[in-house]
Backbone as JSON Lines, residues from 0, in Angstrom:
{"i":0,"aa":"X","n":[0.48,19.0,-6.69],"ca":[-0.39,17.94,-6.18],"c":[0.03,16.61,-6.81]}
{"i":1,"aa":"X","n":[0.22,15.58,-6.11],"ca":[0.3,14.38,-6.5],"c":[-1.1,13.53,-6.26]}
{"i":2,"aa":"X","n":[-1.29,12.43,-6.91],"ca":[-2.18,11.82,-6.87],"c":[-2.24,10.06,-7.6]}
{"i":3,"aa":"X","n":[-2.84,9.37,-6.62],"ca":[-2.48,7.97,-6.92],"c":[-4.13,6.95,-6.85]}
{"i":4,"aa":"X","n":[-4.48,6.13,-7.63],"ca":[-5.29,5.53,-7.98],"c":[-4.85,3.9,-7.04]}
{"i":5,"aa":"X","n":[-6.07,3.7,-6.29],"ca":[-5.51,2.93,-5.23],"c":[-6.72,1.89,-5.79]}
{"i":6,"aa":"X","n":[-6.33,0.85,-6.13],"ca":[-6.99,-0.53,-6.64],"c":[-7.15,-1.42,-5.57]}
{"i":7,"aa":"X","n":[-7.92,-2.22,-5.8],"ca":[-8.29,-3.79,-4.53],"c":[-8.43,-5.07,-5.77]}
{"i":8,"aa":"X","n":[-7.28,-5.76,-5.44],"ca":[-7.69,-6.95,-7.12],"c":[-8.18,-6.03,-8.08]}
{"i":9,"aa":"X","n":[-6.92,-5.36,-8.47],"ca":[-6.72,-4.61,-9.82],"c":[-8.35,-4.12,-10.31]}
{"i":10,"aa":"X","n":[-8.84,-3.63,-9.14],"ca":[-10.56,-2.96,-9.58],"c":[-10.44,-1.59,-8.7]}
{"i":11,"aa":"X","n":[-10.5,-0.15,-9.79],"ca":[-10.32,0.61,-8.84],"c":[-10.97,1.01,-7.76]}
{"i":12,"aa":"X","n":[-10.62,1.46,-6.4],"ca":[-11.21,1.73,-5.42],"c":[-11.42,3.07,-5.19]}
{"i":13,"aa":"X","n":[-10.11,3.82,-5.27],"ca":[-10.41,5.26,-4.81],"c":[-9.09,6.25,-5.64]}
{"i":14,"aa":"X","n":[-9.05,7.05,-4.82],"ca":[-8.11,8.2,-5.12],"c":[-7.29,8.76,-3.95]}
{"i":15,"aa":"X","n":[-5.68,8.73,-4.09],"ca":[-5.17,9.18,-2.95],"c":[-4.75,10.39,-3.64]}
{"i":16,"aa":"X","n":[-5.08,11.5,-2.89],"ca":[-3.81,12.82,-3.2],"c":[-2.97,13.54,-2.03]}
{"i":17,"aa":"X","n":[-1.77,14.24,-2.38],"ca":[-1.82,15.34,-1.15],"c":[-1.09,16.34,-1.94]}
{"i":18,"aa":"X","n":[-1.45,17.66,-1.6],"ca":[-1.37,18.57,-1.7],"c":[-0.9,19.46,-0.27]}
{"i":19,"aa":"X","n":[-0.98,21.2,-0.37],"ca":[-0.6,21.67,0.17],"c":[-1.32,21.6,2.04]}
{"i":20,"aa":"X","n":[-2.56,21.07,1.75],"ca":[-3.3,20.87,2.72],"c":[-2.85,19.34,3.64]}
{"i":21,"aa":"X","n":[-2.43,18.9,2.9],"ca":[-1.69,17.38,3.72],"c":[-2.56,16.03,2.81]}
{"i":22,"aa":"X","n":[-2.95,15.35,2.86],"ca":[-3.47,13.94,1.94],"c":[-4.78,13.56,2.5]}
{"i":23,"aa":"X","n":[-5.69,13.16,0.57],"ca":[-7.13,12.97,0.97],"c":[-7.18,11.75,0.01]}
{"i":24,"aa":"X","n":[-7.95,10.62,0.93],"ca":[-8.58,9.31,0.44],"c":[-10.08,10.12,-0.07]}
{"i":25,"aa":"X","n":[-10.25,9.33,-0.83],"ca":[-11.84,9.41,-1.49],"c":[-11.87,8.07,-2.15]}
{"i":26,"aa":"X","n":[-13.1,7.13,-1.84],"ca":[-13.57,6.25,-2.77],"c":[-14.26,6.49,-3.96]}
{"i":27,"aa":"X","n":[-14.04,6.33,-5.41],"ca":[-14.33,5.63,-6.34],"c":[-15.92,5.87,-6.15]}
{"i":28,"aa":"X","n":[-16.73,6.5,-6.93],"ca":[-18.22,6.25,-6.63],"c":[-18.57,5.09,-7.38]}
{"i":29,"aa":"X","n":[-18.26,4.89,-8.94],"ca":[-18.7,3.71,-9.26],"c":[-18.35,2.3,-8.01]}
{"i":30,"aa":"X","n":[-17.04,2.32,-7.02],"ca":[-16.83,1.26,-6.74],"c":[-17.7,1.58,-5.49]}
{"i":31,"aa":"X","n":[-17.58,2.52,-4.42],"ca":[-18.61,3.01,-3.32],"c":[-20.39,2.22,-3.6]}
{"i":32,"aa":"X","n":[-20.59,2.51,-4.57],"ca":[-21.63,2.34,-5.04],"c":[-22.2,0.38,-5.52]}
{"i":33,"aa":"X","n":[-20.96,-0.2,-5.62],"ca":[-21.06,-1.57,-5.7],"c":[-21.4,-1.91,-4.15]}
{"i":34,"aa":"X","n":[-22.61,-3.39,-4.56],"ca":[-22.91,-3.9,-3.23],"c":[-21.65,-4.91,-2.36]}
{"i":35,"aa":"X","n":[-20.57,-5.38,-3.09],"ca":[-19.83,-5.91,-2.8],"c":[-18.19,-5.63,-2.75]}
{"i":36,"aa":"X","n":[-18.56,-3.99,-2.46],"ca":[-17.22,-2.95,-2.31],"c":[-16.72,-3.12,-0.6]}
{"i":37,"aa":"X","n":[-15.57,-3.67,-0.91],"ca":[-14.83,-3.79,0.35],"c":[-13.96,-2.65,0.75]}
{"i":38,"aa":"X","n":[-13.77,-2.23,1.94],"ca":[-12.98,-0.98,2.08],"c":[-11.53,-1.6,1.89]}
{"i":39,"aa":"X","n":[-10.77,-0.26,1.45],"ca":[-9.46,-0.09,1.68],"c":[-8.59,-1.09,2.98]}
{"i":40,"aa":"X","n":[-9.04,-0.62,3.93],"ca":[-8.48,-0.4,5.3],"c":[-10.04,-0.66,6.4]}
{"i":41,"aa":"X","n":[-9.58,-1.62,7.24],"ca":[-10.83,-1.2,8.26],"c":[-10.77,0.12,8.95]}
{"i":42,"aa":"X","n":[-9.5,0.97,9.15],"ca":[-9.85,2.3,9.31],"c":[-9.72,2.81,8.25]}
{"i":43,"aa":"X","n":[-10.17,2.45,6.28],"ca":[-11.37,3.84,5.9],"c":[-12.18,3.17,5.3]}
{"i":44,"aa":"X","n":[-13.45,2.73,6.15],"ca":[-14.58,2.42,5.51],"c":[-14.86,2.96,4.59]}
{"i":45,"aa":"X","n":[-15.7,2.05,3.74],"ca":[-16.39,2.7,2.25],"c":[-17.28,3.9,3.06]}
{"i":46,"aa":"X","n":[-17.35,4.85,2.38],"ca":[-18.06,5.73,2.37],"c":[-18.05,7.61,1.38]}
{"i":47,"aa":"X","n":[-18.93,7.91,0.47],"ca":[-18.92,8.75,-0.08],"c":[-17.99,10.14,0.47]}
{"i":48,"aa":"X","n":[-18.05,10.29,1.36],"ca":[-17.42,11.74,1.65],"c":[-15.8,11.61,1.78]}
{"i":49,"aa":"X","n":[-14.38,11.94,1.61],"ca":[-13.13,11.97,1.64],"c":[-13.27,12.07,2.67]}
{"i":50,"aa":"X","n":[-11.98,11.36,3.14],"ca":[-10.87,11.25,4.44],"c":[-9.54,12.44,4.44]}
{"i":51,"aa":"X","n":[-9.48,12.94,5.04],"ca":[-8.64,13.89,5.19],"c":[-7.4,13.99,6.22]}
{"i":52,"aa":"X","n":[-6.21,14.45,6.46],"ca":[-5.46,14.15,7.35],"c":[-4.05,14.81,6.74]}
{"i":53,"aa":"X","n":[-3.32,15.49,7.84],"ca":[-2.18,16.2,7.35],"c":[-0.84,15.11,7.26]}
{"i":54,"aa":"X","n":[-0.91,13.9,7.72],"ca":[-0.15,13.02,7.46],"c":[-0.39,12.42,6.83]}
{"i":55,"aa":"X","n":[0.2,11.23,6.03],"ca":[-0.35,9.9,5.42],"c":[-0.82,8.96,6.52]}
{"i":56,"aa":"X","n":[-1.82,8.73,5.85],"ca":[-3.06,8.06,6.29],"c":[-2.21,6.58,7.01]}
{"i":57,"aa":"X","n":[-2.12,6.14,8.12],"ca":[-1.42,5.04,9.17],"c":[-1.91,3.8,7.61]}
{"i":58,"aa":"X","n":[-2.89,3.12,7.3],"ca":[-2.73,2.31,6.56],"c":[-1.72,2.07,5.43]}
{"i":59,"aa":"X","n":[-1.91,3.49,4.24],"ca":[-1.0,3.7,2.86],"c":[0.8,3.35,3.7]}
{"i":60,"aa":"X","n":[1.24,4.17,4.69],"ca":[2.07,4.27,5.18],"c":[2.72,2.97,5.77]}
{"i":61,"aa":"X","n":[1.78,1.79,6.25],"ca":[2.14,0.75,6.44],"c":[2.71,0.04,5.36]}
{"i":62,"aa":"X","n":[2.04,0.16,4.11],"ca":[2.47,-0.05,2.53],"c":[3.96,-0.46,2.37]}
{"i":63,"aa":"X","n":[5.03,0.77,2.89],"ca":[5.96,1.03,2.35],"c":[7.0,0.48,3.0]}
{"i":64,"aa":"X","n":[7.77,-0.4,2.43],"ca":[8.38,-1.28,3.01],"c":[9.61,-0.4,4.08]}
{"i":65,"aa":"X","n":[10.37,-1.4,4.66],"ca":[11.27,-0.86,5.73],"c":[12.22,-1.57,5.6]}
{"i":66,"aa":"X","n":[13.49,-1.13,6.86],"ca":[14.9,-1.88,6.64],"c":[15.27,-1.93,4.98]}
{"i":67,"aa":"X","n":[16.3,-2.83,5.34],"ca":[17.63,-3.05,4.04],"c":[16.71,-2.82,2.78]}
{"i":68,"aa":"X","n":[15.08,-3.01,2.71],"ca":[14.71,-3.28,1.35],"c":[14.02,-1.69,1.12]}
{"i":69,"aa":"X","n":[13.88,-0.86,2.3],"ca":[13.59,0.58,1.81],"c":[14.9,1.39,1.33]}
{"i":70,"aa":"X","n":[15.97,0.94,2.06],"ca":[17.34,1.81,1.83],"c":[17.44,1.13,0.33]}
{"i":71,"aa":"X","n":[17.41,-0.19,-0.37],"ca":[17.63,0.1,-0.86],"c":[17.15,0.8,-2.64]}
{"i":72,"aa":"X","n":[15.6,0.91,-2.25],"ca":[14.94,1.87,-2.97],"c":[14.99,3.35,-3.02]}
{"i":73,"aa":"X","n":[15.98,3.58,-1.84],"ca":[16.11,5.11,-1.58],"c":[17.32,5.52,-2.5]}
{"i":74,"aa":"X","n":[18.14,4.03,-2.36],"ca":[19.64,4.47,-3.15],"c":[19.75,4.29,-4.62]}
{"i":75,"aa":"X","n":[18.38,3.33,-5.11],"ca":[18.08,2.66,-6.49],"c":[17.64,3.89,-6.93]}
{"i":76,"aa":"X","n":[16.64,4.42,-6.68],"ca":[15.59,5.52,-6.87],"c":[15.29,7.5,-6.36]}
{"i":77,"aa":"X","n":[17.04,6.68,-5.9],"ca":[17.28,8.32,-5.28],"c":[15.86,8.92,-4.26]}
{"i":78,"aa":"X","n":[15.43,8.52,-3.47],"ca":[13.91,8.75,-2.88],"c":[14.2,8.87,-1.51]}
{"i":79,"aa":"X","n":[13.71,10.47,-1.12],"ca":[13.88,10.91,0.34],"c":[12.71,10.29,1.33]}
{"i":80,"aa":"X","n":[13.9,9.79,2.19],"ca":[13.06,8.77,3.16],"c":[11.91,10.04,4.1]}
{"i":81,"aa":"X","n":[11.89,10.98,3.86],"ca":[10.87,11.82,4.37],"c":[9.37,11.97,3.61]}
{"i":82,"aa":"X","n":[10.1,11.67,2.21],"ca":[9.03,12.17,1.0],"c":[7.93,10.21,1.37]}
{"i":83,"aa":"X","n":[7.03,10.78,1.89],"ca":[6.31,9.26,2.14],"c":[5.06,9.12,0.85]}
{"i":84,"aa":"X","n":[4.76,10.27,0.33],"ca":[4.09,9.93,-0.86],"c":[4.83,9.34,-2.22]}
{"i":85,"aa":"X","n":[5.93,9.75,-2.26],"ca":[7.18,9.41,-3.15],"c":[7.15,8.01,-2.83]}
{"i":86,"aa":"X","n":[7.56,7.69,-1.63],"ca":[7.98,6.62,-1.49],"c":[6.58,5.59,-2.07]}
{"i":87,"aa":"X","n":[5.76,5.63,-1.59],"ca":[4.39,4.93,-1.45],"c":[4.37,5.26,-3.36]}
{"i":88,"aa":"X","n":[3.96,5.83,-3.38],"ca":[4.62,5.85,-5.24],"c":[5.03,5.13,-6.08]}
{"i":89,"aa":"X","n":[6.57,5.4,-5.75],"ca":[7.52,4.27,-6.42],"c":[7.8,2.84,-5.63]}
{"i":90,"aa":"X","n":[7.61,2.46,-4.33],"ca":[7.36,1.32,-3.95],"c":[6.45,0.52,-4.14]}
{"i":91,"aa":"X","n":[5.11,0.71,-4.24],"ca":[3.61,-0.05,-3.69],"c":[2.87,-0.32,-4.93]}
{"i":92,"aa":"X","n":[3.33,-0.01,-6.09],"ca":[2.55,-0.84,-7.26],"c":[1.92,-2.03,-7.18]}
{"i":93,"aa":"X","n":[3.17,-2.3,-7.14],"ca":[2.98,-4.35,-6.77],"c":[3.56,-5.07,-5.23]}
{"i":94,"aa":"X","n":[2.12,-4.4,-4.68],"ca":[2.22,-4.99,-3.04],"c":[2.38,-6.09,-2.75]}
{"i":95,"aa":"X","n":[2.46,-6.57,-1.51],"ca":[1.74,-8.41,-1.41],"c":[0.28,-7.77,-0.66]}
{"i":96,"aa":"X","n":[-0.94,-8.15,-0.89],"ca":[-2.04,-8.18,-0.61],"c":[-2.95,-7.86,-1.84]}
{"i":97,"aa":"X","n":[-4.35,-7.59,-1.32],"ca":[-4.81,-6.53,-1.99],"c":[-5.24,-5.59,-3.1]}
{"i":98,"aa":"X","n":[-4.33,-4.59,-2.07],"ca":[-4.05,-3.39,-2.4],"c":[-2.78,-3.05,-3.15]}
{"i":99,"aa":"X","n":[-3.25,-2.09,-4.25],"ca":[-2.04,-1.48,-5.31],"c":[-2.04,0.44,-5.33]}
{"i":100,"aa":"X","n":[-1.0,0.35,-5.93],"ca":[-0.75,2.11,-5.61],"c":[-0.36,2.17,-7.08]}
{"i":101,"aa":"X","n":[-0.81,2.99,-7.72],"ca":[-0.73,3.34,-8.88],"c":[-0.52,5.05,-9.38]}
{"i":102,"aa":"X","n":[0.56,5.71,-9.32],"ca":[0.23,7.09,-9.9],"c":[-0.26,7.51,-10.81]}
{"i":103,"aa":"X","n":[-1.29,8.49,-10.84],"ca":[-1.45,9.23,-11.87],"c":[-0.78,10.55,-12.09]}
{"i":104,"aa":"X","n":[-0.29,10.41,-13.53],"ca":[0.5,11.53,-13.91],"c":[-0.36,12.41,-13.98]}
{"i":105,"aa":"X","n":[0.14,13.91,-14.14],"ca":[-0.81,14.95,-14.52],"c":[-1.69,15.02,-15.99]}
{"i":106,"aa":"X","n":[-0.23,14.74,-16.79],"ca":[-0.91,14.55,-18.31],"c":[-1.99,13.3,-18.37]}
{"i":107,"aa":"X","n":[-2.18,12.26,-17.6],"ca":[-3.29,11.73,-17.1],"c":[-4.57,12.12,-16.76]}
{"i":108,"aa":"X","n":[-4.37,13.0,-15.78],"ca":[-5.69,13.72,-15.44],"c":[-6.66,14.81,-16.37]}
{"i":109,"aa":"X","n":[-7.55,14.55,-16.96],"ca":[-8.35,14.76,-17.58],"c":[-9.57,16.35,-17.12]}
């Protein structure tokens, strides 16, 4: 399982993972729970219950850059242009917008 901590102006928002089942958004309850919590994406509203989906989610996926500047993260970083959580990974830390992609390691998870 991989899993990534998805921030809005460096305040966390939620949790991306995927696993064998395909990839799940979940918001952040402390941030869900703020009156002035903006969603992710206008397709994934704030809301308590996870988003689910055997692909990456059309928003995260927009993330990841394309042309000359994905090849050449594929060839910097050795990163299979199939592997889209990889990519979204090691690309999307430091987006332009927003939104940030941050992994959490395992020895992380608590």
């Amino acid at each position: 399982m991989r899993k990534a901590a998805i921030k809005i102006e460096d305040r966390l928002a939620g949790w991306l993972t995927q696993d064998e089942q395909g990839y799940h958004f979940v918001y952040d309850q402390a941030y869900a729970g703020m009156a002035d919590a903006r969603p992710v994406s206008l397709t994934l509203p704030v809301r308590g219950v996870p988003y689910t989906s055997r692909v990456l989610f059309p928003f995260f996926d927009g993330l990841i850059p394309e042309g000359w500047l994905l090849e050449i993260a594929e060839k910097n970083w050795k990163l299979n242009p199939r592997d889209r959580m990889g990519l979204l990974l090691a690309c999307c830390k430091d987006c332009i917008g927003a939104v940030s992609v941050e992994e959490v390691k395992e020895e992380d998870v608590v």
